[in-house]
Rosetta silent file (secondary structure, phi, psi, omega in degrees, C-alpha in Angstrom):
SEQUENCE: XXXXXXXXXXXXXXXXXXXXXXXXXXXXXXXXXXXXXXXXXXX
SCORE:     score description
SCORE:     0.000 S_00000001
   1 L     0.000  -33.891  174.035  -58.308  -32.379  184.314 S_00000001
   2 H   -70.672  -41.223  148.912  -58.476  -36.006  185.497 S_00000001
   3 H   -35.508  -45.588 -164.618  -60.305  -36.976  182.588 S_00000001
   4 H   -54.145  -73.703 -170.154  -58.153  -35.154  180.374 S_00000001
   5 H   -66.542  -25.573  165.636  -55.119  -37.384  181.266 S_00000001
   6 H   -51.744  -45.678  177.210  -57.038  -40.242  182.176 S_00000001
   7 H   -59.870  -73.685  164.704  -57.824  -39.770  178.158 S_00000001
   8 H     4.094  -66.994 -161.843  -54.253  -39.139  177.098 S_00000001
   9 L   -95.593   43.408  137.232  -53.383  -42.442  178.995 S_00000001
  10 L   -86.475  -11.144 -173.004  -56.351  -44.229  176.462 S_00000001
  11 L    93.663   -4.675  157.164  -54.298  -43.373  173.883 S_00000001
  12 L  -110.033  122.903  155.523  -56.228  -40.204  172.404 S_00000001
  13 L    20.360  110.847  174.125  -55.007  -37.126  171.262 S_00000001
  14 H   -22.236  -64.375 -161.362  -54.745  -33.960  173.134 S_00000001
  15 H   -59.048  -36.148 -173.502  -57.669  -32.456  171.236 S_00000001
  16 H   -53.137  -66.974 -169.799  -59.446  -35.669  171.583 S_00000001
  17 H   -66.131  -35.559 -175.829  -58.915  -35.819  174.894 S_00000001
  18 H   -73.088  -49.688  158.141  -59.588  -32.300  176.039 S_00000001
  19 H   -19.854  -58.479 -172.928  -62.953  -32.466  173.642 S_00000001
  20 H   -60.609  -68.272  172.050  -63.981  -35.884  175.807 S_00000001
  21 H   -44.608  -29.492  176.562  -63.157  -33.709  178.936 S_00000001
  22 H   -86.538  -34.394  171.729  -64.920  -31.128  178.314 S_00000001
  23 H   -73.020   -0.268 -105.917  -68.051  -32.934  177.019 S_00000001
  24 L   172.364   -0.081  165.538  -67.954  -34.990  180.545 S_00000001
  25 L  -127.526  -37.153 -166.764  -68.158  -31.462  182.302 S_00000001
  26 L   -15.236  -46.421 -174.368  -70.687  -29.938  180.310 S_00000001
  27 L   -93.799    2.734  158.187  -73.497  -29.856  182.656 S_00000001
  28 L  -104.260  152.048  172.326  -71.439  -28.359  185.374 S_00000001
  29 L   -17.620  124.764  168.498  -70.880  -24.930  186.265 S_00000001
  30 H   -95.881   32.842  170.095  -68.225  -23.165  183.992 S_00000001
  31 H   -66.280  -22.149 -147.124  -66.218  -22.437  186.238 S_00000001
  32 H   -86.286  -37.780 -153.865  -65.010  -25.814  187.131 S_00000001
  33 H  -118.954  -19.476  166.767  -64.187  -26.176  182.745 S_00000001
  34 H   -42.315  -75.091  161.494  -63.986  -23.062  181.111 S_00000001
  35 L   -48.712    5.864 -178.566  -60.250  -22.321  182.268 S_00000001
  36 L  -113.726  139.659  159.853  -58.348  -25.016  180.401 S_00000001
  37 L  -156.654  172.980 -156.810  -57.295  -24.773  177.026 S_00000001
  38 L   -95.135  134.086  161.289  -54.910  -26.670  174.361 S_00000001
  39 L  -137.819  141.225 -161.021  -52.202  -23.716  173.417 S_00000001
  40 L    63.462 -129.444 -144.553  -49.743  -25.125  170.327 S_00000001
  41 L   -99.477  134.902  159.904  -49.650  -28.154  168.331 S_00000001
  42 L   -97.284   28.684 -175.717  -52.144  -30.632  169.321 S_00000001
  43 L  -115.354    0.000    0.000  -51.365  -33.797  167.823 S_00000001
């Protein structure tokens, strides 16, 4: 999640950012990344 918003406050896009975040977890467990998701409009 600290990525996520750390992305946000870069200036990209929910989806962007939660994409970046997620790719930046990848190689950990999925527990720690799994639960989050984008629900409505994402721009």
């Amino acid at each position: 999640m600290t990525q996520f918003y750390q992305n946000l406050k870069n200036g990209m896009t929910k989806s962007e950012a939660m994409g970046q975040g997620k790719l930046s977890q990848i190689k950990s467990h999925p527990f720690f990344w799994s639960p989050f998701i984008l629900i409505g409009a994402a721009n």
